[in-house]
N, CA and C of each residue as an Amber inpcrd file, in Angstrom:
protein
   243
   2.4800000  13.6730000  31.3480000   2.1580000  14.0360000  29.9810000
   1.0120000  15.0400000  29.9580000   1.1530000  16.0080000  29.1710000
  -0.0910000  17.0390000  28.9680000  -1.1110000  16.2900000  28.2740000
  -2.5720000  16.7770000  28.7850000  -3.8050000  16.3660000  28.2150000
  -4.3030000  16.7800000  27.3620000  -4.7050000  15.8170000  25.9830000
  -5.5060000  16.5370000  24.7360000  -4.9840000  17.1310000  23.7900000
  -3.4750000  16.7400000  23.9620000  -2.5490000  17.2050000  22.6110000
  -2.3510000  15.6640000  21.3900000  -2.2150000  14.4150000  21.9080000
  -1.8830000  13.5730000  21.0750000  -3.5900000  13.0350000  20.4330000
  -3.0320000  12.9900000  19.2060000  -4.3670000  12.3970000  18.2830000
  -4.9380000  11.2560000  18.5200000  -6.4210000  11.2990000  17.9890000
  -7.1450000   9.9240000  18.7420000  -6.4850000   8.8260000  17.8470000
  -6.4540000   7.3310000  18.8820000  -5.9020000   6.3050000  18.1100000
  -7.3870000   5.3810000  17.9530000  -7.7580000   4.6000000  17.0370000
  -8.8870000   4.2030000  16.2770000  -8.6400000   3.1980000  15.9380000
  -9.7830000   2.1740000  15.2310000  -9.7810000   1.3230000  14.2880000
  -9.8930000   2.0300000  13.1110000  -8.6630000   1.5980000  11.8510000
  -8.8170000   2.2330000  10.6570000  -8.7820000   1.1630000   9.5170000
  -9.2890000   1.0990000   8.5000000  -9.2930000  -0.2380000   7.6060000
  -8.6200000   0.5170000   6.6160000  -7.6180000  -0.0550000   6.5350000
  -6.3690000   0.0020000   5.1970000  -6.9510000  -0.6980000   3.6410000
  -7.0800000   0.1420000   2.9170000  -7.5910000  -0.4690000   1.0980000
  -6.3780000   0.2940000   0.4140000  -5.6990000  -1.4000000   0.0410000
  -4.5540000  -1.4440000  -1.2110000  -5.3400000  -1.6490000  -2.2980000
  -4.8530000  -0.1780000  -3.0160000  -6.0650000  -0.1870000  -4.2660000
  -5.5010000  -0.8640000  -5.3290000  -4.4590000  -1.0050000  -5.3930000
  -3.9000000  -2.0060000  -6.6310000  -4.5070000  -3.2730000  -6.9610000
  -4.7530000  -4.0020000  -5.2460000  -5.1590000  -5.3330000  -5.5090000
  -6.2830000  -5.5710000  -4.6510000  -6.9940000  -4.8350000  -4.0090000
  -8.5580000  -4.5610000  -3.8000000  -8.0590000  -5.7150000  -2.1100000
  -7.3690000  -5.1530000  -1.4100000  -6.7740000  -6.0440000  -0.2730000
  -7.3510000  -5.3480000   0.8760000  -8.0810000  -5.2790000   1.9000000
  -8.5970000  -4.8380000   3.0790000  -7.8390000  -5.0250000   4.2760000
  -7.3030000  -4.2970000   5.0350000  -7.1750000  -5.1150000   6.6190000
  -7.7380000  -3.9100000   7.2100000  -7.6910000  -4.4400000   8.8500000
  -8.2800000  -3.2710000  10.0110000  -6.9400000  -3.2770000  10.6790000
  -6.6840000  -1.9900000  11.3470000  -5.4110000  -2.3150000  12.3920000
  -6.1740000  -0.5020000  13.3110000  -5.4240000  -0.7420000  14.0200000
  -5.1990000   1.1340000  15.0130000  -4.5130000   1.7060000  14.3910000
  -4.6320000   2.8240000  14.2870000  -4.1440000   4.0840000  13.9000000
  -4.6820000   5.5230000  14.1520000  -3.9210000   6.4520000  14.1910000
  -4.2870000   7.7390000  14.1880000  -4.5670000   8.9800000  12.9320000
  -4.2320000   8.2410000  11.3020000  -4.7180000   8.9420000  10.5360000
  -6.3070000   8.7650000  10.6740000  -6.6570000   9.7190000   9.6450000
  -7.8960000  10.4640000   9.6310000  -8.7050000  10.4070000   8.3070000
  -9.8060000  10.4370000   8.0770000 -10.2030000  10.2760000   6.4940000
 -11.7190000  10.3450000   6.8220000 -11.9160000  11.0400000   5.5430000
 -13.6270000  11.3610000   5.6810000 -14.7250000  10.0760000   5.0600000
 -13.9520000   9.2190000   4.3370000 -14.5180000   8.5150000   3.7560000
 -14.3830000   7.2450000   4.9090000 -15.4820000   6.0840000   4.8210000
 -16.1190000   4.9510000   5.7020000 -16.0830000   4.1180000   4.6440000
 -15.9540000   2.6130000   5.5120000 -16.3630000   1.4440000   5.2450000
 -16.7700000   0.7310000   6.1310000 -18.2500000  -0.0810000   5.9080000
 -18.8000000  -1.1190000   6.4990000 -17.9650000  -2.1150000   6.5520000
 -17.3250000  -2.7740000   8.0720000 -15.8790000  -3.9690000   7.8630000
 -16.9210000  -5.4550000   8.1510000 -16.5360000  -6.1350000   7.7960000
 -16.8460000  -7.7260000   8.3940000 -17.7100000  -8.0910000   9.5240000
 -17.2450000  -7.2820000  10.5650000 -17.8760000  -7.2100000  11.8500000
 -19.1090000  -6.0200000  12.1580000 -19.9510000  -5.6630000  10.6800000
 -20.8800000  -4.9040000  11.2400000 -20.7360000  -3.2890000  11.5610000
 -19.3440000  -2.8480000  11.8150000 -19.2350000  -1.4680000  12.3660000
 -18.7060000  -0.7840000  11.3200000 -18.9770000   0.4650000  11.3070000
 -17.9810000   1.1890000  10.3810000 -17.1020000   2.4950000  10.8720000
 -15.8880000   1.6700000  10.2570000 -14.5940000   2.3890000  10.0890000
 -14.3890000   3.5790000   9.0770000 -13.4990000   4.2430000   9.6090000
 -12.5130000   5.1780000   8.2770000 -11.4490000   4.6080000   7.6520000
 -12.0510000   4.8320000   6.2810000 -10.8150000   4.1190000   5.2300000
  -9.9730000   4.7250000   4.5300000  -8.7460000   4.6650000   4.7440000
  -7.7100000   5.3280000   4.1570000  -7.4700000   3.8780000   2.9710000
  -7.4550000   4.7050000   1.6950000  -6.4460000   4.2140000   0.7530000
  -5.4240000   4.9080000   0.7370000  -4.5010000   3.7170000   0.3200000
  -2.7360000   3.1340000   0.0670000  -2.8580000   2.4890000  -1.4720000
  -1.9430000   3.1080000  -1.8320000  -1.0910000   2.0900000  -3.3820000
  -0.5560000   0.9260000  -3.3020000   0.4400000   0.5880000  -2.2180000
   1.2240000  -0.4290000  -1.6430000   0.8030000  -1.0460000  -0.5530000
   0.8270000  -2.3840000  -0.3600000   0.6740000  -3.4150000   1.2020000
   1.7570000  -4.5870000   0.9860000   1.5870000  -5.3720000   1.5020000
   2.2790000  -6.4480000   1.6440000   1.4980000  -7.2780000   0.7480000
   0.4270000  -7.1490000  -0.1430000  -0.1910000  -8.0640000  -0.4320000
  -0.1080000  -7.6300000  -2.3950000   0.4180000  -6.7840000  -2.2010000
   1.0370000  -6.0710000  -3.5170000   2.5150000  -5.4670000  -3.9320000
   3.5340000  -5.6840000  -2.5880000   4.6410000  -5.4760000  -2.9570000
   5.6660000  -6.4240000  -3.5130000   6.6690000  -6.2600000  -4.1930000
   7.2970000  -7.3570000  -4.4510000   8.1370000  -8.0270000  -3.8130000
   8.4260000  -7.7780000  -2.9010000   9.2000000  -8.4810000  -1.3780000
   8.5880000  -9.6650000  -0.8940000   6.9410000  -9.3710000  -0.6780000
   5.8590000  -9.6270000  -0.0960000   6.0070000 -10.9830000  -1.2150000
   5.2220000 -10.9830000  -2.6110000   4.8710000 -11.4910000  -3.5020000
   5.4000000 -12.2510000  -4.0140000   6.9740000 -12.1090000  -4.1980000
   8.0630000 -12.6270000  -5.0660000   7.9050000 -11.9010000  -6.7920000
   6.8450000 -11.1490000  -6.9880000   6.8120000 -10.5540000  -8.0830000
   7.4440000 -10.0260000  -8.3060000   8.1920000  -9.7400000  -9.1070000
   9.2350000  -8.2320000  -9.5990000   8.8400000  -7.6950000 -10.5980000
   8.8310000  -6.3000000 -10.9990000   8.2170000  -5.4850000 -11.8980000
   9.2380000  -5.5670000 -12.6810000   8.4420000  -5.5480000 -14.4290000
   9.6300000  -5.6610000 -15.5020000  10.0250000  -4.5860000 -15.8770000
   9.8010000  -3.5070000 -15.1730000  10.0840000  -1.8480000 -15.5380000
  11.7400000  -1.8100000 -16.7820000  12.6090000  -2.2000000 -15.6600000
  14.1480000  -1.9420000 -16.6050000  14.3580000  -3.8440000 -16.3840000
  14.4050000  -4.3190000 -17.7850000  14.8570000  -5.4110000 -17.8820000
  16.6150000  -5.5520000 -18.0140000  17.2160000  -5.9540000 -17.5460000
  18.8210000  -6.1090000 -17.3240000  19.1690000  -4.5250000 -16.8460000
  20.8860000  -4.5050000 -16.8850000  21.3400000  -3.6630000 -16.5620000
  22.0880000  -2.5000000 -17.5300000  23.0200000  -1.7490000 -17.2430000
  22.8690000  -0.8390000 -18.0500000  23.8180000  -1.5810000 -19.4380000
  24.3360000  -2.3450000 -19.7520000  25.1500000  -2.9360000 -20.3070000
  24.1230000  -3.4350000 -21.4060000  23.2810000  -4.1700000 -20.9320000
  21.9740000  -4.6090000 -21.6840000  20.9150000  -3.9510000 -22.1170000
  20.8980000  -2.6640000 -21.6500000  19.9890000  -1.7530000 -22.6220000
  20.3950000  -1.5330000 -23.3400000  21.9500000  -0.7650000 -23.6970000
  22.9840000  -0.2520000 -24.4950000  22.8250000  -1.1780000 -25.7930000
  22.9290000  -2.3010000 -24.9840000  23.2990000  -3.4830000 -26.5340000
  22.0050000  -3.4360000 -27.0150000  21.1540000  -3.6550000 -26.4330000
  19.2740000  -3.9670000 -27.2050000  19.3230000  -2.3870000 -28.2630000
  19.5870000  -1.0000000 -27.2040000  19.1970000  -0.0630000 -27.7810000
  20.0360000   0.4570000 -29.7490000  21.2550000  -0.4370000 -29.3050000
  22.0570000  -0.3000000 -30.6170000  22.6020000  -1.3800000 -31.4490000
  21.3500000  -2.8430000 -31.0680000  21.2570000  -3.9360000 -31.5330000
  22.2800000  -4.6210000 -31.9570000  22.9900000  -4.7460000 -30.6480000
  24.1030000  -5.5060000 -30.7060000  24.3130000  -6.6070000 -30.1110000
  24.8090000  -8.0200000 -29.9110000  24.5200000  -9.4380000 -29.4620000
  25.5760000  -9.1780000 -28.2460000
């Protein structure tokens, strides 16, 4: 393998900003912004929208975005039983 082409791999602390959720893992993204972690040292923190601790797979939550299907908008939208 050639030397000094692949990016450094790191401790990076992941912030799901939806639900204020922290973890640390390795990675090779990059970010100018820091956080002081648990253990005293500080990391680069990339925020994320989504984790496991905010998805609905994860959660069992489901978003009420489109309630029923298209059959059931139709009827609500032209108030029909």
């Amino acid at each position: 393998m050639k030397n000094d082409i692949h990016p450094e791999y790191r401790k990076v602390v992941f912030l799901d900003t939806s639900s204020d959720f922290k973890f640390l893992t390795g990675s090779t993204a990059t970010s100018d912004e820091t956080i002081e972690w648990e253990d005293g040292n500080t990391y680069p923190l990339i925020r994320t929208e989504i984790s496991s601790a905010s998805h609905p797979f994860y959660t069992g939550k489901q978003k009420a975005d489109k309630a029923g299907g298209r059959v059931d908008r139709f009827k609500k939208k032209y108030n029909m039983k």
